[in-house]
N, C-alpha and C positions, 0 to 999 in steps of 0.2 A: 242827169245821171252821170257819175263818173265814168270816164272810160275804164273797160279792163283790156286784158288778152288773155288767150287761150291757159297761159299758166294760172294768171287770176283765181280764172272758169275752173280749174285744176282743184286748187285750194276749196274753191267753195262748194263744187259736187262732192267732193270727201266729207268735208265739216257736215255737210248737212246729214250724207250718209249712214256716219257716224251717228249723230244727234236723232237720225229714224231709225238705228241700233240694226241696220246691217253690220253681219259677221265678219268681224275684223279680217279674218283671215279669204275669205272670199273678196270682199274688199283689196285688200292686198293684192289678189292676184287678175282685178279685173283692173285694173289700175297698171299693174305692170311692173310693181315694185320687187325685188329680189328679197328685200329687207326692210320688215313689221315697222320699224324704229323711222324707216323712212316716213310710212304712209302715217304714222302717228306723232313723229316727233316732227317732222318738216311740213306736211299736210294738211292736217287735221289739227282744227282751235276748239275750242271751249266755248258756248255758246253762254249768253245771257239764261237762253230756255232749258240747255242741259244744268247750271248753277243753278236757276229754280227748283228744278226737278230732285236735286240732290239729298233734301230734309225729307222729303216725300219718300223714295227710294230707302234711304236707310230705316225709317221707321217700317217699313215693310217689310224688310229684313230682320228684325227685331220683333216685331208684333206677333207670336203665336200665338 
């Protein structure tokens, strides 16, 4: 197992949070960020699973 540290742990409780579609903005603030840009642009990746997901979502959006 690669070593991490607490920032690591950081990164990857957000990504996944994100990826389980907690509210960005609660998120935000249990995290402790002043600024959205932070917790998504520095924080939060893109998963393999949220990229799958993506054809699936739009079509659902579309489909009435």
């Amino acid at each position: 197992m690669p070593q991490t540290n607490i920032h690591g742990l950081r990164h990857t409780y957000i990504t996944l949070a994100v990826q389980a579609g907690m509210d960005i903005k609660t998120l935000q603030a249990q995290v402790g960020h002043d600024d959205i840009n932070t917790t998504l642009g520095v924080y939060a990746s893109v998963t393999n699973e949220m990229r799958s997901k993506t054809a699936d979502i739009f079509t659902s959006l579309i489909n009435f």
